[in-house]
C-alpha atoms as one frame of an Amber mdcrd trajectory, in Angstrom:
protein
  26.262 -20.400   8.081  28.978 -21.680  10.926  31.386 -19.286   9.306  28.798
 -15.928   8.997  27.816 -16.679  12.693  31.595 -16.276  13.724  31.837 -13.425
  11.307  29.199 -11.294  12.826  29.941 -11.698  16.337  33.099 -10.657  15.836
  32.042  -7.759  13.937  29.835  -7.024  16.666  32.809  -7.537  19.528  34.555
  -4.690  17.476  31.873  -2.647  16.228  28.662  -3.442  18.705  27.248   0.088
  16.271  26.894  -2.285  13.256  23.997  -4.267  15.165  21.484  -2.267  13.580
  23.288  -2.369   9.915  23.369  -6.186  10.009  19.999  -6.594  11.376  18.554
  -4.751   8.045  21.277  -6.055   5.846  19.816  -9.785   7.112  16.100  -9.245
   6.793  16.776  -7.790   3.292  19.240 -10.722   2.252  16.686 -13.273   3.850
  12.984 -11.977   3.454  10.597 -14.469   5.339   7.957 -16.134   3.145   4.327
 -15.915   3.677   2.698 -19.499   4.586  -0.606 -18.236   2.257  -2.157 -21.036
   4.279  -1.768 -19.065   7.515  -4.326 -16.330   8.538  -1.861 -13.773  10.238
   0.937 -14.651   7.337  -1.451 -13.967   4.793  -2.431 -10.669   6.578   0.878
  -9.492   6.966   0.930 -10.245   3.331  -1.937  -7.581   2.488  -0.577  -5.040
   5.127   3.022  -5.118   3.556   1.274  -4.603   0.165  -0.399  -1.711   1.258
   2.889  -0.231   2.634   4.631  -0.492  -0.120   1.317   0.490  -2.110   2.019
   3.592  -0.147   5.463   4.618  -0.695   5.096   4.240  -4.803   2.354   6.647
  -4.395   4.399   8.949  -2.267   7.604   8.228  -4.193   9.183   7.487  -0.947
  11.924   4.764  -1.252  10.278   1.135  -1.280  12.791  -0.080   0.598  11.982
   2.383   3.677   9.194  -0.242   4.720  10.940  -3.942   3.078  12.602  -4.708
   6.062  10.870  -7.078   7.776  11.039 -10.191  10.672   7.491 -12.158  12.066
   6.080 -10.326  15.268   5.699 -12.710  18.274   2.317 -12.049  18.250   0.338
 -13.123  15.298  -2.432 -10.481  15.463   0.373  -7.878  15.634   0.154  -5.216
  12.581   2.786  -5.784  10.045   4.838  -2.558  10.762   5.616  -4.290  14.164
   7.749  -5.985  12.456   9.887  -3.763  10.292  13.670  -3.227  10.970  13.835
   0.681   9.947  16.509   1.524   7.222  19.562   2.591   9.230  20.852   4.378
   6.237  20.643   7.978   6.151  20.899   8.996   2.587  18.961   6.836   0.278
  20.008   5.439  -3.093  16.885   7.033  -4.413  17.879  11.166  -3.606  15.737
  10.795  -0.885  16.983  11.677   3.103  14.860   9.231   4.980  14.470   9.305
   8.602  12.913   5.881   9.784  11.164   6.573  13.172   9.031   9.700  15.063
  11.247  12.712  13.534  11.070  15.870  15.272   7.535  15.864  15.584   4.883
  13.695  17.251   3.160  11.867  14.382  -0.701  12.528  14.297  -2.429   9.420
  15.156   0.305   8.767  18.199  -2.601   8.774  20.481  -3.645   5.096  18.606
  -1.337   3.477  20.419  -3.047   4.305  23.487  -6.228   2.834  23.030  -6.482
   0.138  24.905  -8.794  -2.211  22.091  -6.620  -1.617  19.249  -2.475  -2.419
  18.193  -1.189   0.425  16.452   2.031   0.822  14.768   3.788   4.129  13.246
   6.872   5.071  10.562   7.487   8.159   9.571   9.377   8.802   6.531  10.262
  12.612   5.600  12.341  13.779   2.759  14.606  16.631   2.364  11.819  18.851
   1.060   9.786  18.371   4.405   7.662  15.979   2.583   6.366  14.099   5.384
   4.542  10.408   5.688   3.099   8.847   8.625   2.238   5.209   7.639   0.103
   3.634  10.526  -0.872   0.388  10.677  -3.810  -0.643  13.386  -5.518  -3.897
  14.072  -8.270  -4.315  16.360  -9.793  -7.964  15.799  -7.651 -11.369  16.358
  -6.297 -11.866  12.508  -8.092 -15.382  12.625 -11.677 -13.331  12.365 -10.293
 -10.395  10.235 -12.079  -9.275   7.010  -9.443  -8.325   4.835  -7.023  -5.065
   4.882  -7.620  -1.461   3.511  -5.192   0.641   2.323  -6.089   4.344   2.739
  -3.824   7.277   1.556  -5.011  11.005   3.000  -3.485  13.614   0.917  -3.424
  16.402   3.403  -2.945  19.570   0.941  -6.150  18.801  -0.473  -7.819  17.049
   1.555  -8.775  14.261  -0.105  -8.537  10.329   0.872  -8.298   7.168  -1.233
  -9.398   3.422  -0.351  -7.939   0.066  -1.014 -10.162  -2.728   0.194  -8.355
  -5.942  -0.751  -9.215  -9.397  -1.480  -7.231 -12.361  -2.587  -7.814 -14.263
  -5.628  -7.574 -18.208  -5.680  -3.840 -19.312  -5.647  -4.874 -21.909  -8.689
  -7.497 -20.364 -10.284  -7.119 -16.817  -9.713 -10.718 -16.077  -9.352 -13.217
 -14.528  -6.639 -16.467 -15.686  -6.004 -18.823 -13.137  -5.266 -20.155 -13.711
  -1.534 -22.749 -11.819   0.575 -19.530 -10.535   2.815 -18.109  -8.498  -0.369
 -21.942  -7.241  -1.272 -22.131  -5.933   2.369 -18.480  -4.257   2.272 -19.356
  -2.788  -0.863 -22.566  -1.287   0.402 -20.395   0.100   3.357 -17.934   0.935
   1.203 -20.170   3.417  -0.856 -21.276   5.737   1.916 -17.528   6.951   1.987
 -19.165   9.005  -1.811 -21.229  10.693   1.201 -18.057  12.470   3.033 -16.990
  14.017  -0.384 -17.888  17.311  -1.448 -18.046  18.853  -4.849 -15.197  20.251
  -6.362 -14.981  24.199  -6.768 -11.202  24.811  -7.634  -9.437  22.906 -10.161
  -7.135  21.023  -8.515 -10.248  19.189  -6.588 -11.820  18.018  -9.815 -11.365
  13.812  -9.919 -12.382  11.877 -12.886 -15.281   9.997 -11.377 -16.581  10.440
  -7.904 -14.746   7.126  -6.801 -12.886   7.006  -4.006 -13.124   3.650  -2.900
 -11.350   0.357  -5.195 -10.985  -2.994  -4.746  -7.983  -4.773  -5.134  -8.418
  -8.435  -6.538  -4.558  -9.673  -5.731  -2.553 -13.153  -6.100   0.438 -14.247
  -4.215   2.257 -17.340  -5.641   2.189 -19.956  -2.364   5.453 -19.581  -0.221
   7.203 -17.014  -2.318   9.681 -14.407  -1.059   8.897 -11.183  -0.997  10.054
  -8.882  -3.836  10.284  -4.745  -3.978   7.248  -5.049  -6.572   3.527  -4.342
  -5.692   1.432  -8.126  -5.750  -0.214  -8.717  -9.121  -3.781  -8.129  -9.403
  -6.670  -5.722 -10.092  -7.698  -2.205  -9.428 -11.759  -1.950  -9.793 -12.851
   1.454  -9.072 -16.179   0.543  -6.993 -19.143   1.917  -9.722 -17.543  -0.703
 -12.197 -17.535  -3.773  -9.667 -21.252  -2.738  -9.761 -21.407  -2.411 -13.506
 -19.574  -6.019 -13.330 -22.198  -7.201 -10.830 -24.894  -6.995 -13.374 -22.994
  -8.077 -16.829 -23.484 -11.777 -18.187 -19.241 -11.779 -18.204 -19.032 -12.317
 -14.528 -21.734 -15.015 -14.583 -21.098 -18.211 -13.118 -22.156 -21.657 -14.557
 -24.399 -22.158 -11.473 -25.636 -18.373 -11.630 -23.199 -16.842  -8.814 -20.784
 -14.102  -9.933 -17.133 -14.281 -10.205 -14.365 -12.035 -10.854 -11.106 -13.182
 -12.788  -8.920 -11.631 -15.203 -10.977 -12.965 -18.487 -14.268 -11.940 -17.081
 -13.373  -8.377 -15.853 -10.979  -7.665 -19.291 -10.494  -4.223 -18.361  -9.264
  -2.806 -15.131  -6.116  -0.327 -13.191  -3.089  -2.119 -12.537  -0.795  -0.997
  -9.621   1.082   1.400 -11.819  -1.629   3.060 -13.585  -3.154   3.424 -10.388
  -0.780   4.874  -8.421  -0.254   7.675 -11.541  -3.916   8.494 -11.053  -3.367
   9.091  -7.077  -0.067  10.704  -7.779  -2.032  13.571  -9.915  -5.330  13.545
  -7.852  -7.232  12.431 -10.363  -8.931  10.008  -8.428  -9.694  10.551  -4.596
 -12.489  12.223  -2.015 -13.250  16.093  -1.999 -12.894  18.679   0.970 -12.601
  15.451   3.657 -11.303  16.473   7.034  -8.230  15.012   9.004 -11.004  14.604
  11.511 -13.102  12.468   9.563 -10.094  10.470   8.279  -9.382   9.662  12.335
 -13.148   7.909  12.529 -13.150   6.227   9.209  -9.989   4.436   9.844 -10.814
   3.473  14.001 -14.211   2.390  12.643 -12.806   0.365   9.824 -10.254  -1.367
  12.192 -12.765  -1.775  14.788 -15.115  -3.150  12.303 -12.451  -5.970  11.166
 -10.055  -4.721   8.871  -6.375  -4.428   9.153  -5.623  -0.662   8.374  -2.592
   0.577   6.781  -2.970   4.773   6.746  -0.496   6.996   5.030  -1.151  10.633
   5.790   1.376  13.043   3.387   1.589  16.663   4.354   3.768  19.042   2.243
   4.413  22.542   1.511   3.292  22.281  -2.446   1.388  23.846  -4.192  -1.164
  21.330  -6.450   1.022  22.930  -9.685   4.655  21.308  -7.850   2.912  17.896
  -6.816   2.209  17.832 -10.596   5.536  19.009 -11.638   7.153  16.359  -8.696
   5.373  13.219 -10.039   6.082  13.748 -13.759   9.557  14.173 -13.269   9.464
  11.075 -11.171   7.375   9.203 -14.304   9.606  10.417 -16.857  13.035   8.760
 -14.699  11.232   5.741 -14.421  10.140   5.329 -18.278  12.787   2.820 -20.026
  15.150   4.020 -22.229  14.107   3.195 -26.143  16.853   2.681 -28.149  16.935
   3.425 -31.770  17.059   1.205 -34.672  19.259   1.220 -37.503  19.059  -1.755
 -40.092  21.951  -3.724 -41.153  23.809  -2.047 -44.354  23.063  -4.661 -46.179
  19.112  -3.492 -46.392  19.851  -0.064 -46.121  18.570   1.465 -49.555
Protein backbone atom coordinates (compact mmCIF):
# COMPACT_ATOMS: atom_id res chain seq x y z
CA UNK A 1 0.00 0.00 0.00
CA UNK A 2 3.26 2.25 1.20
CA UNK A 3 4.64 1.58 -2.23
CA UNK A 4 1.13 2.43 -4.48
CA UNK A 5 0.81 5.63 -2.27
CA UNK A 6 4.37 6.77 -3.51
CA UNK A 7 3.48 5.50 -6.91
CA UNK A 8 0.49 7.64 -7.45
CA UNK A 9 1.68 10.80 -6.17
CA UNK A 10 4.30 10.72 -8.28
CA UNK A 11 2.22 9.93 -11.14
CA UNK A 12 0.19 12.72 -10.17
CA UNK A 13 3.46 15.26 -9.73
CA UNK A 14 4.03 14.34 -13.49
CA UNK A 15 0.74 13.85 -14.86
CA UNK A 16 -1.80 15.87 -12.30
CA UNK A 17 -4.47 14.79 -15.78
CA UNK A 18 -4.39 11.14 -14.56
CA UNK A 19 -6.33 12.22 -11.23
CA UNK A 20 -9.49 11.40 -12.72
CA UNK A 21 -8.13 7.94 -14.43
CA UNK A 22 -6.88 6.71 -11.04
CA UNK A 23 -9.80 7.82 -9.14
CA UNK A 24 -12.08 5.32 -11.41
CA UNK A 25 -9.33 2.83 -11.86
CA UNK A 26 -9.44 2.71 -7.66
CA UNK A 27 -13.16 2.57 -7.05
CA UNK A 28 -13.32 -0.21 -9.71
CA UNK A 29 -10.20 -2.18 -8.25
CA UNK A 30 -11.68 -1.59 -4.64
CA UNK A 31 -15.62 -1.54 -4.72
CA UNK A 32 -16.92 -0.66 -1.12
CA UNK A 33 -19.14 -3.32 0.48
CA UNK A 34 -22.59 -2.78 1.63
CA UNK A 35 -22.94 -3.18 5.63
CA UNK A 36 -26.70 -4.96 4.81
CA UNK A 37 -27.10 -4.05 8.46
CA UNK A 38 -27.00 -0.33 7.66
CA UNK A 39 -30.15 1.56 6.39
CA UNK A 40 -28.42 4.06 3.90
CA UNK A 41 -25.81 1.06 2.81
CA UNK A 42 -28.54 -1.11 2.13
CA UNK A 43 -30.29 1.70 0.12
CA UNK A 44 -27.47 2.50 -1.87
CA UNK A 45 -27.57 -1.17 -2.42
CA UNK A 46 -31.18 -1.06 -4.14
CA UNK A 47 -30.40 2.31 -5.96
CA UNK A 48 -27.13 0.84 -7.57
CA UNK A 49 -29.29 -2.18 -8.58
CA UNK A 50 -31.65 -0.17 -10.25
CA UNK A 51 -28.84 1.67 -12.16
CA UNK A 52 -27.40 -0.99 -13.40
CA UNK A 53 -31.04 -2.55 -13.87
CA UNK A 54 -31.12 0.38 -16.19
CA UNK A 55 -28.23 0.25 -18.39
CA UNK A 56 -28.89 -3.74 -19.30
CA UNK A 57 -32.18 -2.55 -20.42
CA UNK A 58 -30.72 0.27 -22.41
CA UNK A 59 -27.67 -1.76 -23.44
CA UNK A 60 -25.61 1.04 -22.22
CA UNK A 61 -22.22 -0.16 -20.79
CA UNK A 62 -22.67 -1.46 -17.05
CA UNK A 63 -19.73 -0.10 -16.16
CA UNK A 64 -20.93 3.64 -17.06
CA UNK A 65 -22.66 3.68 -13.49
CA UNK A 66 -20.04 0.87 -11.32
CA UNK A 67 -17.93 3.42 -10.19
CA UNK A 68 -18.67 4.19 -6.96
CA UNK A 69 -17.26 5.83 -3.29
CA UNK A 70 -19.87 6.42 0.06
CA UNK A 71 -21.44 10.05 -0.05
CA UNK A 72 -20.76 12.04 3.18
CA UNK A 73 -24.16 12.21 3.67
CA UNK A 74 -26.01 9.05 4.29
CA UNK A 75 -29.43 10.10 2.89
CA UNK A 76 -27.55 11.19 -0.27
CA UNK A 77 -28.88 9.24 -3.57
CA UNK A 78 -26.48 6.69 -4.75
CA UNK A 79 -25.45 8.50 -8.04
CA UNK A 80 -23.83 11.10 -5.62
CA UNK A 81 -21.47 8.93 -5.37
CA UNK A 82 -20.35 7.69 -8.75
CA UNK A 83 -16.86 8.55 -10.22
CA UNK A 84 -18.00 8.94 -14.08
CA UNK A 85 -16.01 6.70 -16.59
CA UNK A 86 -13.24 8.99 -17.85
CA UNK A 87 -12.87 6.81 -20.84
CA UNK A 88 -14.18 7.98 -24.00
CA UNK A 89 -14.62 4.99 -26.16
CA UNK A 90 -16.03 2.06 -24.39
CA UNK A 91 -14.96 -1.58 -24.60
CA UNK A 92 -18.54 -2.29 -25.45
CA UNK A 93 -18.78 -0.10 -29.17
CA UNK A 94 -20.41 2.31 -27.25
CA UNK A 95 -19.09 6.37 -27.11
CA UNK A 96 -20.16 7.26 -23.63
CA UNK A 97 -20.17 10.68 -22.37
CA UNK A 98 -20.48 10.59 -18.45
CA UNK A 99 -22.00 13.99 -17.37
CA UNK A 100 -24.78 16.83 -18.83
CA UNK A 101 -23.76 16.46 -22.73
CA UNK A 102 -24.71 19.18 -24.89
CA UNK A 103 -28.02 19.44 -23.65
CA UNK A 104 -29.70 20.22 -20.32
CA UNK A 105 -31.07 16.88 -19.09
CA UNK A 106 -34.93 17.00 -18.46
CA UNK A 107 -35.53 16.71 -14.86
CA UNK A 108 -32.43 19.36 -14.16
CA UNK A 109 -34.94 21.48 -12.47
CA UNK A 110 -35.00 18.43 -9.49
CA UNK A 111 -32.14 19.59 -8.20
CA UNK A 112 -33.69 22.74 -7.37
CA UNK A 113 -36.30 21.78 -5.19
CA UNK A 114 -35.52 22.60 -2.10
CA UNK A 115 -37.29 19.12 -0.20
CA UNK A 116 -35.70 16.68 -2.37
CA UNK A 117 -31.64 15.45 -3.34
CA UNK A 118 -31.48 14.82 -6.86
CA UNK A 119 -28.72 13.40 -8.80
CA UNK A 120 -28.23 13.14 -12.81
CA UNK A 121 -25.87 10.98 -15.52
CA UNK A 122 -26.34 11.13 -18.79
CA UNK A 123 -25.06 8.51 -20.97
CA UNK A 124 -25.48 8.97 -24.95
CA UNK A 125 -24.16 6.73 -27.59
CA UNK A 126 -22.93 7.37 -30.98
CA UNK A 127 -26.38 6.89 -32.48
CA UNK A 128 -27.81 9.84 -30.30
CA UNK A 129 -29.28 7.28 -28.09
CA UNK A 130 -29.64 9.25 -25.08
CA UNK A 131 -30.21 8.24 -21.12
CA UNK A 132 -30.80 10.44 -18.30
CA UNK A 133 -30.60 8.24 -15.12
CA UNK A 134 -31.85 10.38 -12.08
CA UNK A 135 -31.76 9.39 -8.84
CA UNK A 136 -33.95 11.55 -6.08
CA UNK A 137 -34.50 11.05 -2.42
CA UNK A 138 -36.74 13.02 -0.40
CA UNK A 139 -37.13 11.22 3.14
CA UNK A 140 -34.00 10.58 5.66
CA UNK A 141 -32.97 6.81 4.38
CA UNK A 142 -33.58 5.68 8.12
CA UNK A 143 -37.63 6.12 7.37
CA UNK A 144 -37.43 5.15 3.62
CA UNK A 145 -39.80 2.50 2.13
CA UNK A 146 -37.82 0.81 -0.28
CA UNK A 147 -36.52 2.01 -3.94
CA UNK A 148 -38.33 1.97 -7.40
CA UNK A 149 -36.79 1.60 -10.44
CA UNK A 150 -38.73 3.27 -13.29
CA UNK A 151 -37.60 3.20 -17.02
CA UNK A 152 -39.71 5.83 -19.46
CA UNK A 153 -39.28 4.80 -22.96
CA UNK A 154 -39.82 8.10 -24.63
CA UNK A 155 -40.59 6.89 -28.41
CA UNK A 156 -43.53 5.27 -27.16
CA UNK A 157 -44.37 6.55 -24.40
CA UNK A 158 -44.59 4.01 -22.16
CA UNK A 159 -43.07 3.57 -18.43
CA UNK A 160 -42.09 0.50 -16.40
CA UNK A 161 -41.90 0.02 -12.43
CA UNK A 162 -39.56 -1.75 -10.15
CA UNK A 163 -40.69 -1.61 -6.55
CA UNK A 164 -38.10 -3.59 -4.60
CA UNK A 165 -37.93 -5.48 -1.50
CA UNK A 166 -35.26 -7.53 0.13
CA UNK A 167 -35.55 -11.05 1.00
CA UNK A 168 -34.12 -12.46 4.40
CA UNK A 169 -30.25 -12.78 4.19
CA UNK A 170 -30.75 -16.54 5.82
CA UNK A 171 -33.87 -17.53 4.76
CA UNK A 172 -34.53 -15.76 1.69
CA UNK A 173 -38.13 -15.20 2.31
CA UNK A 174 -40.69 -12.14 2.64
CA UNK A 175 -43.34 -11.97 4.92
CA UNK A 176 -46.28 -10.42 3.66
CA UNK A 177 -46.98 -7.13 5.84
CA UNK A 178 -49.79 -4.52 5.69
CA UNK A 179 -46.90 -1.94 4.26
CA UNK A 180 -46.51 -4.21 0.94
CA UNK A 181 -50.62 -4.66 0.76
CA UNK A 182 -50.82 -0.79 0.87
CA UNK A 183 -47.88 -0.27 -1.83
CA UNK A 184 -49.48 -2.71 -3.89
CA UNK A 185 -52.85 -1.03 -3.77
CA UNK A 186 -50.91 2.24 -4.72
CA UNK A 187 -49.06 0.54 -6.96
CA UNK A 188 -52.15 -0.56 -9.12
CA UNK A 189 -53.62 2.84 -9.91
CA UNK A 190 -50.43 3.36 -12.17
CA UNK A 191 -53.00 0.50 -14.72
CA UNK A 192 -55.16 3.89 -14.56
CA UNK A 193 -52.51 6.25 -16.55
CA UNK A 194 -52.32 3.59 -19.39
CA UNK A 195 -54.29 3.73 -22.38
CA UNK A 196 -55.26 1.07 -24.82
CA UNK A 197 -53.15 0.16 -27.48
CA UNK A 198 -54.19 1.15 -31.19
CA UNK A 199 -50.89 0.59 -33.23
CA UNK A 200 -48.90 -2.43 -32.95
CA UNK A 201 -45.97 -1.51 -31.47
CA UNK A 202 -48.16 -0.37 -28.21
CA UNK A 203 -49.63 -3.82 -27.73
CA UNK A 204 -47.92 -5.37 -24.18
CA UNK A 205 -48.60 -8.83 -23.12
CA UNK A 206 -50.62 -8.10 -20.02
CA UNK A 207 -51.62 -4.70 -18.84
CA UNK A 208 -48.76 -4.80 -16.13
CA UNK A 209 -46.67 -2.20 -15.70
CA UNK A 210 -45.76 -2.33 -12.28
CA UNK A 211 -43.31 -5.60 -10.69
CA UNK A 212 -41.90 -6.34 -7.69
CA UNK A 213 -38.55 -7.29 -7.20
CA UNK A 214 -37.99 -9.89 -4.28
CA UNK A 215 -33.88 -9.52 -4.16
CA UNK A 216 -30.96 -11.06 -1.84
CA UNK A 217 -27.60 -9.64 -1.21
CA UNK A 218 -25.08 -12.03 0.48
CA UNK A 219 -24.00 -9.87 3.90
CA UNK A 220 -20.81 -7.70 3.23
CA UNK A 221 -20.15 -8.76 -0.31
CA UNK A 222 -18.47 -6.65 -3.00
CA UNK A 223 -20.19 -5.48 -5.59
CA UNK A 224 -20.09 -7.33 -8.94
CA UNK A 225 -21.15 -6.03 -12.73
CA UNK A 226 -24.20 -8.60 -12.34
CA UNK A 227 -27.85 -7.56 -11.48
CA UNK A 228 -28.68 -8.95 -7.47
CA UNK A 229 -30.41 -12.33 -7.53
CA UNK A 230 -33.99 -12.42 -6.99
CA UNK A 231 -37.53 -12.26 -8.43
CA UNK A 232 -39.51 -10.43 -10.99
CA UNK A 233 -43.47 -10.72 -10.03
CA UNK A 234 -45.47 -8.87 -12.46
CA UNK A 235 -48.13 -7.27 -9.89
CA UNK A 236 -51.64 -9.38 -11.06
CA UNK A 237 -49.58 -12.60 -10.07
CA UNK A 238 -48.37 -11.29 -6.51
CA UNK A 239 -52.22 -11.05 -6.27
CA UNK A 240 -52.85 -14.45 -7.75
CA UNK A 241 -49.99 -15.52 -5.08
CA UNK A 242 -51.86 -13.61 -2.36
CA UNK A 243 -54.74 -15.95 -2.51
CA UNK A 244 -52.97 -19.55 -3.31
CA UNK A 245 -52.44 -22.11 -0.32
CA UNK A 246 -48.43 -22.09 -1.69
CA UNK A 247 -47.68 -18.82 -0.06
CA UNK A 248 -49.42 -19.84 3.18
CA UNK A 249 -47.69 -19.56 6.30
CA UNK A 250 -47.79 -22.12 9.22
CA UNK A 251 -49.44 -19.42 11.41
CA UNK A 252 -51.79 -18.27 8.40
CA UNK A 253 -49.66 -15.07 7.19
CA UNK A 254 -48.32 -15.15 3.61
CA UNK A 255 -44.84 -15.43 2.50
CA UNK A 256 -42.97 -15.24 -0.60
CA UNK A 257 -39.74 -17.42 -1.27
CA UNK A 258 -38.39 -19.12 -4.15
CA UNK A 259 -40.27 -22.69 -3.39
CA UNK A 260 -43.55 -21.04 -2.78
CA UNK A 261 -43.67 -18.65 -5.82
CA UNK A 262 -41.97 -21.60 -8.36
CA UNK A 263 -42.47 -19.53 -11.26
CA UNK A 264 -41.40 -16.00 -11.84
CA UNK A 265 -38.98 -13.29 -14.42
CA UNK A 266 -35.50 -13.27 -13.58
CA UNK A 267 -33.37 -10.13 -14.35
CA UNK A 268 -32.55 -11.34 -17.81
CA UNK A 269 -35.80 -12.45 -18.99
CA UNK A 270 -37.03 -9.34 -17.77
CA UNK A 271 -35.02 -6.97 -19.17
CA UNK A 272 -35.70 -8.92 -22.85
CA UNK A 273 -39.37 -8.21 -22.24
CA UNK A 274 -38.62 -4.27 -21.63
CA UNK A 275 -36.06 -4.34 -24.36
CA UNK A 276 -39.01 -5.36 -26.97
CA UNK A 277 -41.92 -3.47 -25.20
CA UNK A 278 -43.63 -6.23 -24.43
CA UNK A 279 -44.30 -5.27 -21.10
CA UNK A 280 -44.80 -1.49 -20.07
CA UNK A 281 -47.68 1.48 -19.79
CA UNK A 282 -49.58 2.83 -22.98
CA UNK A 283 -49.73 6.52 -24.40
CA UNK A 284 -48.19 7.92 -20.74
CA UNK A 285 -46.92 11.45 -20.95
CA UNK A 286 -43.36 12.82 -19.99
CA UNK A 287 -45.61 15.01 -17.91
CA UNK A 288 -47.14 12.42 -15.98
CA UNK A 289 -43.82 10.55 -15.60
CA UNK A 290 -42.48 14.08 -13.77
CA UNK A 291 -45.49 13.62 -10.94
CA UNK A 292 -45.32 9.92 -10.55
CA UNK A 293 -41.71 9.93 -9.77
CA UNK A 294 -41.77 13.49 -7.27
CA UNK A 295 -44.80 11.80 -5.66
CA UNK A 296 -43.14 8.47 -5.25
CA UNK A 297 -39.95 10.12 -3.76
CA UNK A 298 -41.93 12.39 -1.73
CA UNK A 299 -44.00 9.56 -0.57
CA UNK A 300 -40.73 7.54 0.69
CA UNK A 301 -39.08 5.84 -1.95
CA UNK A 302 -35.66 6.24 -3.30
CA UNK A 303 -36.18 6.82 -7.14
CA UNK A 304 -33.85 5.79 -9.74
CA UNK A 305 -35.49 7.20 -13.35
CA UNK A 306 -34.01 6.39 -16.69
CA UNK A 307 -35.66 8.36 -19.45
CA UNK A 308 -34.25 6.96 -23.20
CA UNK A 309 -35.05 9.13 -26.16
CA UNK A 310 -33.94 7.99 -29.67
CA UNK A 311 -34.47 8.52 -33.22
CA UNK A 312 -35.86 4.71 -33.94
CA UNK A 313 -38.32 3.60 -35.29
CA UNK A 314 -40.20 0.58 -32.99
CA UNK A 315 -38.96 -1.87 -36.18
CA UNK A 316 -34.83 -0.68 -35.30
CA UNK A 317 -35.33 -0.91 -31.38
CA UNK A 318 -36.37 -4.49 -32.34
CA UNK A 319 -33.69 -5.02 -34.80
CA UNK A 320 -31.04 -3.17 -32.00
CA UNK A 321 -31.91 -5.53 -29.09
CA UNK A 322 -31.78 -8.83 -31.02
CA UNK A 323 -28.57 -8.19 -32.35
CA UNK A 324 -27.50 -7.30 -28.88
CA UNK A 325 -29.23 -10.91 -27.58
CA UNK A 326 -27.75 -12.86 -30.22
CA UNK A 327 -23.78 -11.38 -29.14
CA UNK A 328 -24.53 -12.18 -25.79
CA UNK A 329 -25.84 -15.95 -26.35
CA UNK A 330 -22.75 -18.44 -25.56
CA UNK A 331 -21.11 -20.07 -28.11
CA UNK A 332 -22.25 -24.03 -28.34
CA UNK A 333 -19.70 -26.07 -29.43
CA UNK A 334 -20.22 -29.20 -31.32
CA UNK A 335 -19.73 -32.69 -30.35
CA UNK A 336 -17.94 -35.32 -32.01
CA UNK A 337 -17.49 -38.78 -30.16
CA UNK A 338 -14.26 -40.44 -29.70
CA UNK A 339 -13.35 -42.84 -32.85
CA UNK A 340 -13.45 -45.46 -30.89
CA UNK A 341 -17.56 -45.30 -30.73
CA UNK A 342 -17.88 -43.85 -33.91
CA UNK A 343 -19.92 -46.55 -35.99
Amino acid sequence: MTTWQALQEALLRSHPELARYIEWLLANLNPVRFDVEDAADRAWQEQRDAAQSLTRVTDFPHSALSAWGRPVARDAPYLAGLIPDPVENSLIDHDVRAGLGSEAPLFDDWRRLSDVRCDIHVLEDTTGRRLEVVNVNATPVESRLGTDMIYYHHPTHSFVLVQYKRLGSRNKEYRVNKQLLDQMDRLEQVAELSSKPARSHEWRLSQDSCFLKFAHWRDAAAPTSELAHGMYIPLSYARVLLNDDCTLGSRGGRIFSYERVGRYLVGSEFAELVKHGLIGTVGTSVEQLRDFGLQRAREGYSVVLGFETSEETPRARATRARTRSTKKRPKVNSYSPPASQQP
